[in-house]
Structure formats: C-alpha cells, structure tokens
SERO-4910 file (N, C-alpha, C, O; in steps of 0.05 Angstrom, whole numbers):
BEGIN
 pado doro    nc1    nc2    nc3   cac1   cac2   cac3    cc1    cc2    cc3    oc1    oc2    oc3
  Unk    A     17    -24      0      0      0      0     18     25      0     30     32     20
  Unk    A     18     35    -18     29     71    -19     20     88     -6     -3     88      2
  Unk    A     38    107      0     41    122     24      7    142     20    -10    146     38
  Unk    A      7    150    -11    -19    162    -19    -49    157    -11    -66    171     -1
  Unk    A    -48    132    -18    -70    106     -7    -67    102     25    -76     82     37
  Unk    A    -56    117     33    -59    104     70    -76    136     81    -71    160     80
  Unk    A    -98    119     90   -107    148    108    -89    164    128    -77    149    143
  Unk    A    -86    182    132    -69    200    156    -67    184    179    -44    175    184
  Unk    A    -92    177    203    -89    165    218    -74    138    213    -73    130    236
  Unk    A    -65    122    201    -49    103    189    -15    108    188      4     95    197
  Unk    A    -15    136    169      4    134    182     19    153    200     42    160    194
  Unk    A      1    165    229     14    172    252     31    150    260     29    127    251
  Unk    A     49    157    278     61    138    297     52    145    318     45    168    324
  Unk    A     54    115    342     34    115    370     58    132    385     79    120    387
  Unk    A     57    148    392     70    166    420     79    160    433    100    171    440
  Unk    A     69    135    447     66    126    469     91     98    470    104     92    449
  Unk    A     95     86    490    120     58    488    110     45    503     95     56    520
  Unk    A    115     14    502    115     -7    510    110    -13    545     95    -22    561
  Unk    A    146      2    539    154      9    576    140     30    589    141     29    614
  Unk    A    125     51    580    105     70    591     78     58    592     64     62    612
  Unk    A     70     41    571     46     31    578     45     21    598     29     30    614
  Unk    A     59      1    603     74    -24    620     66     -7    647     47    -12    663
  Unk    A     88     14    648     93     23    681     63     37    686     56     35    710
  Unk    A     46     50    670     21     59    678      3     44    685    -14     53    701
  Unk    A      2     17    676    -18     -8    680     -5    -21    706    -17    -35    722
  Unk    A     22    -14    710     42    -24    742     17     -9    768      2    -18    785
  Unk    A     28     20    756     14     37    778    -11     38    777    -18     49    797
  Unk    A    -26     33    766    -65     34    764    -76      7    780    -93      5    797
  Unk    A    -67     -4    772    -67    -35    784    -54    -37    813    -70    -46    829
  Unk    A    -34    -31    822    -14    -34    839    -27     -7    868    -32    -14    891
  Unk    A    -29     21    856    -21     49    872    -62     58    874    -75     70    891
  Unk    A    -69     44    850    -95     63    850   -103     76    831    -84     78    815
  Unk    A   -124     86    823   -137     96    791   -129    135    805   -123    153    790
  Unk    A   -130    138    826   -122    168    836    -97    164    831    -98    159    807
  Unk    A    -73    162    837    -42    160    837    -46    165    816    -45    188    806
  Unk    A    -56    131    800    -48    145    765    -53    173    752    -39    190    742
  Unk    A    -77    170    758    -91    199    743    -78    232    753    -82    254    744
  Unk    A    -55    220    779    -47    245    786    -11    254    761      4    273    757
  Unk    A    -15    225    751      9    223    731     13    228    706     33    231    692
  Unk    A    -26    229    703    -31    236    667    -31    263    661    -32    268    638
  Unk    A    -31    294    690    -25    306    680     -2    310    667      1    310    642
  Unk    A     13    313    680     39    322    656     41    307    635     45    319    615
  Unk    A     39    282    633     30    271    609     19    283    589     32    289    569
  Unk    A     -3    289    592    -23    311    575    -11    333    571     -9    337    547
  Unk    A      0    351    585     11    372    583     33    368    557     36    380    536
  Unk    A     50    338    573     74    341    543     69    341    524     79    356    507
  Unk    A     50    319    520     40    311    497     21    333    475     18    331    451
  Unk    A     10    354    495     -7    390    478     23    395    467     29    398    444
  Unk    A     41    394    491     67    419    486     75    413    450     79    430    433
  Unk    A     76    385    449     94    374    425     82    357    402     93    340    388
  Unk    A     60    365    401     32    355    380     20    373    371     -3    377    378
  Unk    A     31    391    352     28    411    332     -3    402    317    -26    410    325
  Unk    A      2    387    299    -25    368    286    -50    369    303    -70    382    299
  Unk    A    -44    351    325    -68    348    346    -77    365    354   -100    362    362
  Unk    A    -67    387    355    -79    412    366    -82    424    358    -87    445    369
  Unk    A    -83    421    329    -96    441    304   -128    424    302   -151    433    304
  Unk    A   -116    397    296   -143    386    284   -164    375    305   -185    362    301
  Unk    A   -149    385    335   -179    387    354   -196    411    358   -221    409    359
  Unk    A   -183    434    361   -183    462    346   -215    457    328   -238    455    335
  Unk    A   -202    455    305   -222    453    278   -247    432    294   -270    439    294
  Unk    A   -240    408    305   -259    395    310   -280    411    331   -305    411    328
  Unk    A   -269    423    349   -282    430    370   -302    457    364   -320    460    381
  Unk    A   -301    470    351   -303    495    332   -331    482    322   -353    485    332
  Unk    A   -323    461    294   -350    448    282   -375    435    300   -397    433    291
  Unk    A   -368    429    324   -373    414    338   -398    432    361   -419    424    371
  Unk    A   -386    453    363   -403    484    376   -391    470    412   -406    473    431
  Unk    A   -366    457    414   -365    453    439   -365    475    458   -357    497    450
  Unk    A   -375    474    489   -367    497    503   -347    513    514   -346    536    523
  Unk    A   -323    485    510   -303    489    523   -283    495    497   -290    476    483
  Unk    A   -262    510    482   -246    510    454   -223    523    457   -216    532    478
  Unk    A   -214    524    441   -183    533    442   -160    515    453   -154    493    445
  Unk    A   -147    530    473   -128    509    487   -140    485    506   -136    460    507
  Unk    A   -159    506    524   -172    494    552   -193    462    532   -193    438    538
  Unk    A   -208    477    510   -215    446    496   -197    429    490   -206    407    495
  Unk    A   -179    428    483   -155    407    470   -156    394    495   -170    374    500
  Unk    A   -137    409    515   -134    397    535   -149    382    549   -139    361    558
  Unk    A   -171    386    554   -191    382    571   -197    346    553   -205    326    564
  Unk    A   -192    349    528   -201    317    508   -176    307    512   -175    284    522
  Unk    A   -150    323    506   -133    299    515   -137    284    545   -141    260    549
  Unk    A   -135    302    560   -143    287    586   -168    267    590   -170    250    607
  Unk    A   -184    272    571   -207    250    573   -196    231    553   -195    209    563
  Unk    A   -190    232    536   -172    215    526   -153    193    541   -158    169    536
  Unk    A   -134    197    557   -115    192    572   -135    182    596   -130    158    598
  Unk    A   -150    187    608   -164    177    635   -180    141    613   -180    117    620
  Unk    A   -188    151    595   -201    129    580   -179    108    574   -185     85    579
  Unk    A   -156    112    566   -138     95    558   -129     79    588   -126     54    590
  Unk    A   -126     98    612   -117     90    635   -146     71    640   -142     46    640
  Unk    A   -166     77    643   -184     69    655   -190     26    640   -198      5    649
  Unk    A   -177     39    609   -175      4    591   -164    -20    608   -171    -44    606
  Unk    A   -141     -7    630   -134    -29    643   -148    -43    666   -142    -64    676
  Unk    A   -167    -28    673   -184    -40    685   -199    -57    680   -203    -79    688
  Unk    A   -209    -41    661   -234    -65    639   -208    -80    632   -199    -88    653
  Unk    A   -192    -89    612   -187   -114    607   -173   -127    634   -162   -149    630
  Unk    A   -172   -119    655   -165   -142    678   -182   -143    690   -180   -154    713
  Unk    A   -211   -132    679   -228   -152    691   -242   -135    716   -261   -143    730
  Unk    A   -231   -114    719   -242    -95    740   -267    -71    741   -267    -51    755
  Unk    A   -280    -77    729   -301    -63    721   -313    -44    742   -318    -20    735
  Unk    A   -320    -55    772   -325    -47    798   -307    -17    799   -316     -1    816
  Unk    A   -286    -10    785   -271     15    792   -283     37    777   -276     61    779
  Unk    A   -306     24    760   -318     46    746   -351     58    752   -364     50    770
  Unk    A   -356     68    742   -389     69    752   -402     75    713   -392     93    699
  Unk    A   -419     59    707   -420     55    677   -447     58    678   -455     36    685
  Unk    A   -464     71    676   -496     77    666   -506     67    641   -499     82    623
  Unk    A   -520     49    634   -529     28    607   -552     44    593   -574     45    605
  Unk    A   -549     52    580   -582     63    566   -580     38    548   -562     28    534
  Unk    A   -608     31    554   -620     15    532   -603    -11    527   -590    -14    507
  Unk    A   -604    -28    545   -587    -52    539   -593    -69    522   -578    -79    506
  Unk    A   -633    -78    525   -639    -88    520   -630    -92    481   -624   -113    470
  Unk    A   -632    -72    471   -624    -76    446   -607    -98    431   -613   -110    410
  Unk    A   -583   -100    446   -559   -117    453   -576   -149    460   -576   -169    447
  Unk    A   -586   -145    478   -587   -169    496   -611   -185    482   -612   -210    479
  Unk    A   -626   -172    475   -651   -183    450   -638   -205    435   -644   -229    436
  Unk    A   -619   -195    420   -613   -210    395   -588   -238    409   -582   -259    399
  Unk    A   -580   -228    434   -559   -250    441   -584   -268    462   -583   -292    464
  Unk    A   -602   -252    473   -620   -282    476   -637   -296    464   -654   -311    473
  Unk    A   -632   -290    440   -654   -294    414   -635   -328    403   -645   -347    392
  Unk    A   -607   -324    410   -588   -347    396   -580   -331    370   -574   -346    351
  Unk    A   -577   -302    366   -569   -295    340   -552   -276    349   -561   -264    368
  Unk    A   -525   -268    340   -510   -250    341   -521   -223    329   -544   -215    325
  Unk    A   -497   -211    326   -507   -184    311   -470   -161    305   -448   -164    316
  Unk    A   -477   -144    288   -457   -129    288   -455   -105    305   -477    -95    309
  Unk    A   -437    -93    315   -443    -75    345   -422    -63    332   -403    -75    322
  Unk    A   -426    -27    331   -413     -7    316   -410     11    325   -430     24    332
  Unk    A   -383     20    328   -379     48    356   -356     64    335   -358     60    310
  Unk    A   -342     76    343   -322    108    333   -308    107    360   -311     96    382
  Unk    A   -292    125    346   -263    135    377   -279    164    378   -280    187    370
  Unk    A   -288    148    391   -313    171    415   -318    166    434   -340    156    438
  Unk    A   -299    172    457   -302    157    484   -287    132    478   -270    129    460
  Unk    A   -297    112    497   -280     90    504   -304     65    499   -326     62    510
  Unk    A   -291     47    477   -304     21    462   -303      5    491   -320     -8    502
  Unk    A   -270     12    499   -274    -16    520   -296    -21    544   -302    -39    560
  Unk    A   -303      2    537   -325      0    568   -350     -9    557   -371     -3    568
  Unk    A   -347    -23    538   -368    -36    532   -371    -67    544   -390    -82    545
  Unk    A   -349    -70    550   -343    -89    563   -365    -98    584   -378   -119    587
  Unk    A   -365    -74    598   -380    -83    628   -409   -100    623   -414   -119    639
  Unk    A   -431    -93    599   -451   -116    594   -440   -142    597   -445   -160    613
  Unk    A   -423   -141    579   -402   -176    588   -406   -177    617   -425   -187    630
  Unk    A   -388   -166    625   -380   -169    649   -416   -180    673   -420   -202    683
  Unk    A   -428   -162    672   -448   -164    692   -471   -183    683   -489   -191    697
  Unk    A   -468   -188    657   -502   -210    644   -487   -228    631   -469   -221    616
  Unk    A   -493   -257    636   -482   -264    636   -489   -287    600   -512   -284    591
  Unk    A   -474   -302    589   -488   -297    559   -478   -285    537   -476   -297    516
  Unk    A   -472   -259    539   -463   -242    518   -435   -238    517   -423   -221    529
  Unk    A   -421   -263    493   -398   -256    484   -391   -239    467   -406   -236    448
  Unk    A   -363   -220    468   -353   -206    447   -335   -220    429   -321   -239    437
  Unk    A   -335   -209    398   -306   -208    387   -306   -180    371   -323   -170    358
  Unk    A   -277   -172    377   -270   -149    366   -258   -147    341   -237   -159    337
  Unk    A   -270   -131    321   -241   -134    296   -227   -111    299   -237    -89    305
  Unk    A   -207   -114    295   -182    -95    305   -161   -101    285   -160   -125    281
  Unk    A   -145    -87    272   -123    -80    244    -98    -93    268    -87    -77    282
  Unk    A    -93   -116    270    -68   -122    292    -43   -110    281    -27   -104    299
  Unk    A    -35   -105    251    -17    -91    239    -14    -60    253      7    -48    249
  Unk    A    -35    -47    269    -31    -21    270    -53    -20    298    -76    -27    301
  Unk    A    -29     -5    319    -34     -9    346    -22    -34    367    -32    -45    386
  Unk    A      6    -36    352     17    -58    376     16    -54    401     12    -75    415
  Unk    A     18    -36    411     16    -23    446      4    -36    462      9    -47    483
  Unk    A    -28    -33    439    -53    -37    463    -57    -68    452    -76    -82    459
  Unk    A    -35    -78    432    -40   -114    431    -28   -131    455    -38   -148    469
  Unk    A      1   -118    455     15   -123    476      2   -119    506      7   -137    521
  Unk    A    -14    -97    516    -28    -90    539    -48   -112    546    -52   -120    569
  Unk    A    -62   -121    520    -78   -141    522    -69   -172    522    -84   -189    532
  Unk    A    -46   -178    510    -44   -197    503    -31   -207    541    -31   -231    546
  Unk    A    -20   -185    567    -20   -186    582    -32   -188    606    -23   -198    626
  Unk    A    -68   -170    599    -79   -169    623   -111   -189    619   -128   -194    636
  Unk    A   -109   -199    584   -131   -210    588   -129   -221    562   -139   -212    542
  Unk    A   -109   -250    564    -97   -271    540   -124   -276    520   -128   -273    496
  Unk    A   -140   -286    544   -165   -298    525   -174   -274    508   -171   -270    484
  Unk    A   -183   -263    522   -193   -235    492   -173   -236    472   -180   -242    449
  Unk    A   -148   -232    476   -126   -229    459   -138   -247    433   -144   -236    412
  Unk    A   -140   -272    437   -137   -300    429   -172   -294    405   -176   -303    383
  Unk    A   -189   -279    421   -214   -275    404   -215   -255    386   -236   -253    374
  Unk    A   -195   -238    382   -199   -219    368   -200   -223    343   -189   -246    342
  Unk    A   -207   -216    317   -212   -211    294   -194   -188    282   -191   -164    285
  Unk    A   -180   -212    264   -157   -188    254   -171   -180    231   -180   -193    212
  Unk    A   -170   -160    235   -194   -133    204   -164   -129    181   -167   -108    169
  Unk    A   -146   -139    174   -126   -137    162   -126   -156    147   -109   -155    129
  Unk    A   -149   -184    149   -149   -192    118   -165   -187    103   -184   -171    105
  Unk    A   -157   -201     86   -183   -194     55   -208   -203     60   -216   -220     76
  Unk    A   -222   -186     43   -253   -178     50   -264   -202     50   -280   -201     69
  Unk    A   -264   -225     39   -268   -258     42   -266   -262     63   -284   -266     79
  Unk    A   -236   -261     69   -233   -279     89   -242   -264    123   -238   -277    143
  Unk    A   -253   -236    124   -257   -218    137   -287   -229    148   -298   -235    169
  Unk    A   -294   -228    116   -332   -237    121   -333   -261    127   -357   -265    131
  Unk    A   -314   -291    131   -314   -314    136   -321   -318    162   -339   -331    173
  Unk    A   -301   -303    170   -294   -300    211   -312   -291    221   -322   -301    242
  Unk    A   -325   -265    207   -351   -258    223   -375   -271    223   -388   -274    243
  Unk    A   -381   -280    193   -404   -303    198   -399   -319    214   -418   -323    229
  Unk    A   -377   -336    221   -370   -351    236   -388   -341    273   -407   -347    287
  Unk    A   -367   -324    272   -377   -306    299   -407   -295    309   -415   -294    332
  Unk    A   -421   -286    286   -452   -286    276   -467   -315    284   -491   -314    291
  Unk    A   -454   -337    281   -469   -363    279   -467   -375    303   -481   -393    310
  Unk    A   -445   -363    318   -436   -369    347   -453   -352    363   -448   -355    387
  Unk    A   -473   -332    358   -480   -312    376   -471   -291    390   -480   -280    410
  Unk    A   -448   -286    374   -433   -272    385   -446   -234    375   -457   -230    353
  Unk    A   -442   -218    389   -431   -187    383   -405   -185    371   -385   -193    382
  Unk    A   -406   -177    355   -374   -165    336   -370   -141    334   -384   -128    318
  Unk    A   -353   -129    349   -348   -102    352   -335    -90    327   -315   -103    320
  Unk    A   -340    -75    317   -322    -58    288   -330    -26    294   -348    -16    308
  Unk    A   -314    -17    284   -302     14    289   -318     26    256   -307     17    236
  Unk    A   -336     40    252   -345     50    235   -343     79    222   -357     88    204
  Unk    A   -318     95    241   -316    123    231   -288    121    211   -281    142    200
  Unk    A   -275    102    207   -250    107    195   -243     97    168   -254     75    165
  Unk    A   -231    102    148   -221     96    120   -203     80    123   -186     84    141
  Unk    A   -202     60    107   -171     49    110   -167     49     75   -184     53     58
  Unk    A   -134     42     71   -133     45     43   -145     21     32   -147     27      9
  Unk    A   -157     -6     35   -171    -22     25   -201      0     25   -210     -6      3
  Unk    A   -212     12     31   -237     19     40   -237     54     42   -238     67     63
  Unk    A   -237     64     16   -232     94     13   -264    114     31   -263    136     42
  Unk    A   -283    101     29   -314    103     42   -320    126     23   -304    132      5
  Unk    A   -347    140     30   -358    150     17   -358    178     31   -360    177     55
  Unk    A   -357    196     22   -363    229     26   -394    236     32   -414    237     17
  Unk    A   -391    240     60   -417    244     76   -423    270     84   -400    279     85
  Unk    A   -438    289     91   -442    318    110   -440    301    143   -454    283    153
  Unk    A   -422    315    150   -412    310    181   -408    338    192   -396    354    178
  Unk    A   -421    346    222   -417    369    226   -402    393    205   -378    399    202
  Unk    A   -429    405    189   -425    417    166   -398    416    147   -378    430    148
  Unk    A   -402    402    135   -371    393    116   -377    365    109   -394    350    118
  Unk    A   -354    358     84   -354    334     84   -334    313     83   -315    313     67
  Unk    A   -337    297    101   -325    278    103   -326    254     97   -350    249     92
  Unk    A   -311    233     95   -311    199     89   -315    185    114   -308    188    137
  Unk    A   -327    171    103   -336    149    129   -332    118    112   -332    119     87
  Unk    A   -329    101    120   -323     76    114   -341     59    100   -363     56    110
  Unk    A   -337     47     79   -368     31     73   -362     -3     85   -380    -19     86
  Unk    A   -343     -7     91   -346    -39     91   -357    -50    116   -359    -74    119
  Unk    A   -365    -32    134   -385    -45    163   -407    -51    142   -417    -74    138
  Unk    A   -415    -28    131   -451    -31    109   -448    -48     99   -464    -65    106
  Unk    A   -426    -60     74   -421    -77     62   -423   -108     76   -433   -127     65
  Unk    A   -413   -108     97   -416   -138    110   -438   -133    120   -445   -155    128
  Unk    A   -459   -114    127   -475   -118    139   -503   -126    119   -525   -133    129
  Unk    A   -498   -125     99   -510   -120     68   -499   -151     60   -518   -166     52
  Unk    A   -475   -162     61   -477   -187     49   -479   -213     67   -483   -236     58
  Unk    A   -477   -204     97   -488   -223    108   -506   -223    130   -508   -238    150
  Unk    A   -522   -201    122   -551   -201    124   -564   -196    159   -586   -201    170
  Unk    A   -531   -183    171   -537   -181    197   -543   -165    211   -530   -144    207
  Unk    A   -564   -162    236   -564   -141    258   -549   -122    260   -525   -126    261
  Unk    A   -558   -103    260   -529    -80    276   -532    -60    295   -552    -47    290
  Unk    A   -517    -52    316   -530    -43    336   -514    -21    345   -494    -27    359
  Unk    A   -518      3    339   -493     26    345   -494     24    376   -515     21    390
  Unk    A   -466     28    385   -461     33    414   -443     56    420   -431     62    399
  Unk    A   -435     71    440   -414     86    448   -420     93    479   -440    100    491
  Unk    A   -399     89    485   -388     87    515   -381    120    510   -365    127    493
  Unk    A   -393    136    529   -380    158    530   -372    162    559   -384    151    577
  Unk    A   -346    182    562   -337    192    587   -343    213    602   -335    235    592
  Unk    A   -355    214    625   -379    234    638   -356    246    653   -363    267    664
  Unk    A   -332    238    656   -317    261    684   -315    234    709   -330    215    710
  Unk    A   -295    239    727   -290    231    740   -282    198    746   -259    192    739
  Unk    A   -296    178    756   -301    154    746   -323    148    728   -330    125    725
  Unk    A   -335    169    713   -366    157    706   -365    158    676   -353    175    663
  Unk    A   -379    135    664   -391    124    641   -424    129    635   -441    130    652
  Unk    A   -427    131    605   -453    128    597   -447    107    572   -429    107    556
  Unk    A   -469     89    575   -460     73    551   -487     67    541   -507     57    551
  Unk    A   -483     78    517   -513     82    501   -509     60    473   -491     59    456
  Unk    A   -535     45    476   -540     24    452   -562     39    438   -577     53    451
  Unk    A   -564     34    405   -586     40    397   -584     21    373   -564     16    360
  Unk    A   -616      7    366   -619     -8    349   -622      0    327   -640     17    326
  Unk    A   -606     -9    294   -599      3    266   -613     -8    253   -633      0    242
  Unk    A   -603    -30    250   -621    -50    234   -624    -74    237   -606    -85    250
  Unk    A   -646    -90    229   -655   -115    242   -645   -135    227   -650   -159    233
  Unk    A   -624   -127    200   -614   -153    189   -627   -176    171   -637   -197    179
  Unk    A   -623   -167    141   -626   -177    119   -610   -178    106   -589   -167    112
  Unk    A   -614   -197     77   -592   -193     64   -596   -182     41   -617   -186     28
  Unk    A   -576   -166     33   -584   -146      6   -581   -154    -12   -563   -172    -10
  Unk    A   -590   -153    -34   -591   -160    -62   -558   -145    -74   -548   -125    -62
  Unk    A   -550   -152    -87   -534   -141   -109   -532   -118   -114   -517   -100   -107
  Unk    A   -557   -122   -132   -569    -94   -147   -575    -73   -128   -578    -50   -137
  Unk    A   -579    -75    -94   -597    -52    -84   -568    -53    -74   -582    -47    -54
  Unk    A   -539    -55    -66   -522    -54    -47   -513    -20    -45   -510     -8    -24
  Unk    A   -511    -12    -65   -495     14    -69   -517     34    -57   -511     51    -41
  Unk    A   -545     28    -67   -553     44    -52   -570     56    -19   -578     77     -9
  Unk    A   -569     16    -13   -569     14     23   -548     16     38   -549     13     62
  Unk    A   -517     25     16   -498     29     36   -500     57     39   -502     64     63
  Unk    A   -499     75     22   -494    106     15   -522    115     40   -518    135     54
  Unk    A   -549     98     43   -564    108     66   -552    103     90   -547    119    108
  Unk    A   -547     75     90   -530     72    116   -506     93    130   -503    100    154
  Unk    A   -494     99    111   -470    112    117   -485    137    124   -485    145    147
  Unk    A   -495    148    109   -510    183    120   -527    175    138   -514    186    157
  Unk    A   -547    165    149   -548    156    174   -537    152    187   -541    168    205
  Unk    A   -508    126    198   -492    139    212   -486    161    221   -488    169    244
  Unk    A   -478    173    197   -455    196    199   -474    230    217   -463    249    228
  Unk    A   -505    223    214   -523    240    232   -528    229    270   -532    244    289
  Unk    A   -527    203    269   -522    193    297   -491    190    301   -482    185    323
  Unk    A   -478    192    283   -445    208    307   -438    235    303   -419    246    314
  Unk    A   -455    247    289   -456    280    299   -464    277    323   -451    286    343
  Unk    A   -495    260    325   -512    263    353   -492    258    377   -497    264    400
  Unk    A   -472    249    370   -465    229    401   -442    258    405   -442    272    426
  Unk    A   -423    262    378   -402    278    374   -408    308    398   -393    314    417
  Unk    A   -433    322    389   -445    347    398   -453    344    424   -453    362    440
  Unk    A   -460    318    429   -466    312    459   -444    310    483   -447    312    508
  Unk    A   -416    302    466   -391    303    473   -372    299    465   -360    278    460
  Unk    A   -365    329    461   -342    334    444   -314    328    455   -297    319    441
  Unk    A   -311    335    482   -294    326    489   -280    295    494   -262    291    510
  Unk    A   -293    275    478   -299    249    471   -297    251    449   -314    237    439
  Unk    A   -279    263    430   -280    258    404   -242    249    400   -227    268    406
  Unk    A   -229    226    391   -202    209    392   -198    209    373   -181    191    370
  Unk    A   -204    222    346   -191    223    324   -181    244    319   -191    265    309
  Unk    A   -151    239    327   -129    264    322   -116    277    301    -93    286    303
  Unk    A   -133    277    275   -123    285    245   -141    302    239   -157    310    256
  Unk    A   -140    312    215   -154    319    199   -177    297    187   -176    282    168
  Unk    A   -200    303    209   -219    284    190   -240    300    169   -263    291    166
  Unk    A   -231    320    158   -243    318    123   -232    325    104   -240    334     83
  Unk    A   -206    319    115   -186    327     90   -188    298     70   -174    295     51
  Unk    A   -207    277     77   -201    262     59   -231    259     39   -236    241     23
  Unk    A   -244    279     47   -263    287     26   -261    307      5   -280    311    -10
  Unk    A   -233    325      4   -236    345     -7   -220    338    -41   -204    321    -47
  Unk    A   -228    352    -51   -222    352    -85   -195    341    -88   -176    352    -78
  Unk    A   -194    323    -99   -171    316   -112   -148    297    -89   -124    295    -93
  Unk    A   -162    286    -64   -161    274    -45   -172    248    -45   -196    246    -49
  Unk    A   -155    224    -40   -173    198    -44   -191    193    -54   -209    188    -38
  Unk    A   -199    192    -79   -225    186    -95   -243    166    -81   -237    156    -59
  Unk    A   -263    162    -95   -285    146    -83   -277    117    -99   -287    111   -120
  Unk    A   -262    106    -88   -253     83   -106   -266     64    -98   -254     52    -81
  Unk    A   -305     49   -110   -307     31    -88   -315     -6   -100   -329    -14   -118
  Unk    A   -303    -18    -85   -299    -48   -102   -329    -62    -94   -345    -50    -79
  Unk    A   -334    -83   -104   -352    -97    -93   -334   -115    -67   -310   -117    -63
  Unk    A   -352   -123    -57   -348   -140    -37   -350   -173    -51   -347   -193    -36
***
C-alpha cells in the first residue's frame, strides 16, 4: 500500500512505548486509579506541548462541533479525557469493572438478539471508550464479544492485552485480511451468537468510504461495516461508551437495523443510506460530547477535491 492510499491516521506513529504503557498499568493496578490519574497530568501537558497536528485538528474539531469548552482549555480538557479512557482500559481488560461506575441506556437492544441465539454487528467510533463496553459482558451473563481490530496497527494496546486479558487477545478478529476472508470469521462469529465489535468512523486504504455531510462539511466514512452488513444479512446495533468526568460512564445502545440480506443490485444504494445515517447519529453522540472525540487528524481532509477518490470495489 502507498504512502498516498494510506489514510493519515495510518500513518501517525503511537506516542506512546511499551515500557510506559507497561509502568502505567504497574501503577493503576498496583497504587490506584487516583495515583495514576495524578500522573496523566503532565502527560497531557507534554503531549499538547509537542503535538502541533493534534492541536490544530482538535481546534477545527471542537469549533464544528459548537463545543463549550475550545481553544487550548478544549484540547486539553479531550486529551485528558482521552488519557483517563486509555488508563481506565486497564481495568476493563483485567477484569475490573467495579472501579468504574457505567450507566447502560437501553441494553436491552444488545441483549434481545444475544437471547434470541443470533449475534449481531455492534458499531462504535473513537468517541469515548469502546472498552467500556465491556461491562454488559462483564455483569449478564451470555453475551460474548469479538473485536475486529487492524493487529498490523496499534501494537501497544495488543501487547497490553495480550498481558492483562490472553483470552480476549486470542478472540480478536484481525480486520487486516481480505474482505473474504474478513466476512468468513464474522459469519463464523454471527453463527456463534456472538456481538462483533467494528469501528465505523474510519477509511482504511482497502476501503476509501464515501463522502458524507458531518458536522457541516464533508467527510468519508467507511463503507465496509454496510457492506458486511449487506452481504451477510446481519443485525447492527450502534453503541458508544461515553466519558462523563471523574469515574463515570454512559454507555448508550441503539438499534440500526434488524438484518437482511441485500440483493446485489440494491447494495450501493443501502450502503450510501446507511452511511449518512450513521454519519447524523455520530454527529448526535459527537455534539453531545465533544470532548470524547479520539480522532487526532484531519478528518475531512479526505473528502476534499482531488483527495482519495471514491474508489469503491464490490465486496
């Protein structure tokens, strides 16, 4: 894949190291979720001081967004929710859920289709924190996850996991093969009853997506969640865990679609609704909390003229 063809977020490099992750998951685990969090300031601080990019393109985000808080004090205020969310991951994957306080809107959505004996597709954004989706797992008992996750990109948090919670490691869904063998694993997972977590705000260079109106402008959003959800005819259930401040979670489900399978001929144009739908319920979630918004690029520079074409394959 050429450097052209790789979305921006692709190719950032992670900030962050091995041995820092390491010693933060030492102390959270070890000192306390206060100790740590008394450590992510300067963290945050360094990380504004020397992230030119990020703090332009939260800037722009926060601006479109009509947040209340903008300028410096907004940046900051998301990196730090940022950073409490990443700290807070080691809890959830070791299994500690009790350190959080997580408010469920609407579970049932979820739990319908996993006591029904049928899986479903479950679709969130780096908006807040995916992992705290966890906690339904955790407390009802029944509802397995699998995650697809690009294992090529984000070793940090493979290594974090492959430490505090093997078995997940071991379930994940690598989103890094081909669209076959992509849609194989998930039916698989679909037929097991499982929830399959996928990330629906991002382009990858397999998957250029389509140019949507997103908080006035336009941007690309992904088509291949619609696409599998279109060829194998499944449920889908948007979720997002958002971060309220302090220890507290809201984790809101809402039901998309009930899962058919599309014809051929109608695909192109049940994805292009799909996708603009989305793309108006993660404004909804976006405006509700902006400071919950983890995508640190320019997200509509890859809608603009003469910028990644709409290059789109069949499935």
């Amino acid at each position: 894949m050429n450097a052209a063809a790789t979305p921006e977020w692709k190719r950032s490099r992670e900030r962050s190291s091995p041995a820092m992750v390491a010693l933060m998951a030492w102390i959270a685990l070890r000192l306390g979720r206060g100790v740590a969090r008394l450590v992510l300031g300067p963290v945050v601080f360094y990380f504004y001081l020397t992230a030119g990019p990020v703090r332009r393109s939260l800037r722009a985000f926060l601006r479109r967004a009509g947040a209340p808080r903008q300028g410096a004090l907004g940046v900051l205020r998301t990196l730090y929710a940022f950073a409490t969310c990443a700290l807070d991951r080691v809890y959830l994957l070791a299994g500690r859920h009790q350190e959080l306080e997580v408010t469920v809107h609407d579970p049932q959505q979820v739990l319908a289709r996993v006591h029904g004996g049928g899986g479903a597709l479950m679709l969130t954004a780096h908006l807040g924190s995916y992992d705290v989706l966890r906690v339904v797992g955790a407390v009802r008992r029944g509802v397995r996850y699998r995650i697809v996750m690009d294992q090529r990109h984000g070793g940090i948090y493979m290594g974090l996991l492959t430490r505090l919670n093997p078995k997940l490691a071991d379930e994940l869904i690598d989103g890094s093969r081909s669209h076959p063998q992509l849609g194989l694993a998930l039916h698989e997972a679909l037929q097991q009853g499982c929830l399959v977590g996928l990330m629906a705000d991002r382009t990858t260079g397999r998957d250029r997506g389509l140019p949507v109106e997103f908080l006035g402008a336009r941007a690309r959003l992904p088509e291949a969640p619609w696409k599998l959800a279109a060829v194998l005819g499944a449920p889908v259930v948007l979720c997002f865990g958002l971060y309220r401040g302090g220890r507290r979670y809201t984790l809101h489900f809402e039901r998309f679609l009930d899962g058919q399978a599309v014809p051929r001929a109608q695909r192109d144009a049940f994805i292009r609704a799909c996708v603009e739908r989305y793309a108006r319920r993660l404004e909804h979630y976006a405006r509700a909390a902006p400071d919950n918004w983890f995508n640190f690029y320019d997200f509509w520079s890859a809608a603009r003229p003469g910028e990644q074409p709409d290059e789109r394959k069949a499935l």
